[in-house]
Structures are given as C-alpha cells and as structure tokens.
Phi, psi and omega in degrees: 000308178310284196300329163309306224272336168316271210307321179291293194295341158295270159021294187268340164306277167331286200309296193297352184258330169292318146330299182283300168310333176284340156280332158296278173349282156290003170272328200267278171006281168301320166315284183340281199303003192249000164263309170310326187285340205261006163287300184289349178265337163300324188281341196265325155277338139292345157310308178308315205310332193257359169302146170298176174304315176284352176266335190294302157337298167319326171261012203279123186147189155252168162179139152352081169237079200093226209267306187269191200260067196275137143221123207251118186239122182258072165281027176207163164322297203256012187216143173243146233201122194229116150213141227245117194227161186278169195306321165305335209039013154345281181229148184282121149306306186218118145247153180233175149237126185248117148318086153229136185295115170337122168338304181297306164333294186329255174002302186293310171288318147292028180027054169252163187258125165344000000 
C-alpha cells in the first residue's frame, strides 16, 4: 500500500514539474519572439528617425506601416513626435521625439539670410 501512495505523489510530482516545463517554454518562446518584434520596430525607426521634415509631413497622423501602427504628430514648430504600437495598437513599442528645424530656423543656422 506505502508504494501505490509512493508511486501516486511521484506521479503528481512528474506531471507538475512536466507542466511547469512546458510553461516555461512558452514564456522563454514568447519572450523571443517580443524581442525579435521590439528589434525590427527599433530598426523601422531608426529608419524614420532619419526621414526629412517633408517626409515626416507627409505622415503626419496614424497609419499602417507593416506589422505595426505609426502615429506622427507635430506638436512644435521644430518637433515630431513618432510612436510606433503594435497593429491594434493596443500597447506602444517605441517613441521617439525628432527635431527639424523650420526652413527658415535651417537657413538661419547654416548662416544664409532667410
């Protein structure tokens, strides 16, 4: 009898710990691949990052870009504001703030007259 109930708490021991590995797994899974996502979304934005005043214009709003959700906002004369949410747009990945100078600012600061 002592070796059936040996054998049962063995048992129930094994299934929770092949349980608990098997959940570990897809947490380690999951993890990657939310890293692999937030690298190309890092990568999509430095790309932005390197857009003109006029590309930046161009976007100004949300939209589709790829797998996520960009929305560009210009709240200053000289500044845009980019972040970059998942396709639903549920949770943010990335924001950034980006500087470009007004034409005139440009100008003025590369010591050409307005």
């Amino acid at each position: 009898m002592e070796v059936l109930i040996a054998l049962a708490i063995l048992g129930t021991v094994g299934a929770s710990l092949a349980a608990l590995a098997v959940g570990a797994d897809d947490s380690v899974k999951r993890s990657v691949q939310a890293d692999d996502e937030m690298r190309r979304a890092s990568a999509f934005l430095d790309a932005v990052s390197l857009w003109s005043r006029a590309d930046l214009d161009r976007h100004l709003g949300t939209r589709r870009q790829g797998p996520w959700s960009m929305e560009v906002q210009h709240p200053a004369a000289s500044l845009y504001t980019v972040v970059i949410t998942d396709s639903n747009g549920s949770y943010e990945l990335l924001h950034t703030a980006l500087y470009r100078p007004a034409r005139r600012q440009a100008a003025q600061e590369a010591g050409h007259a307005p």
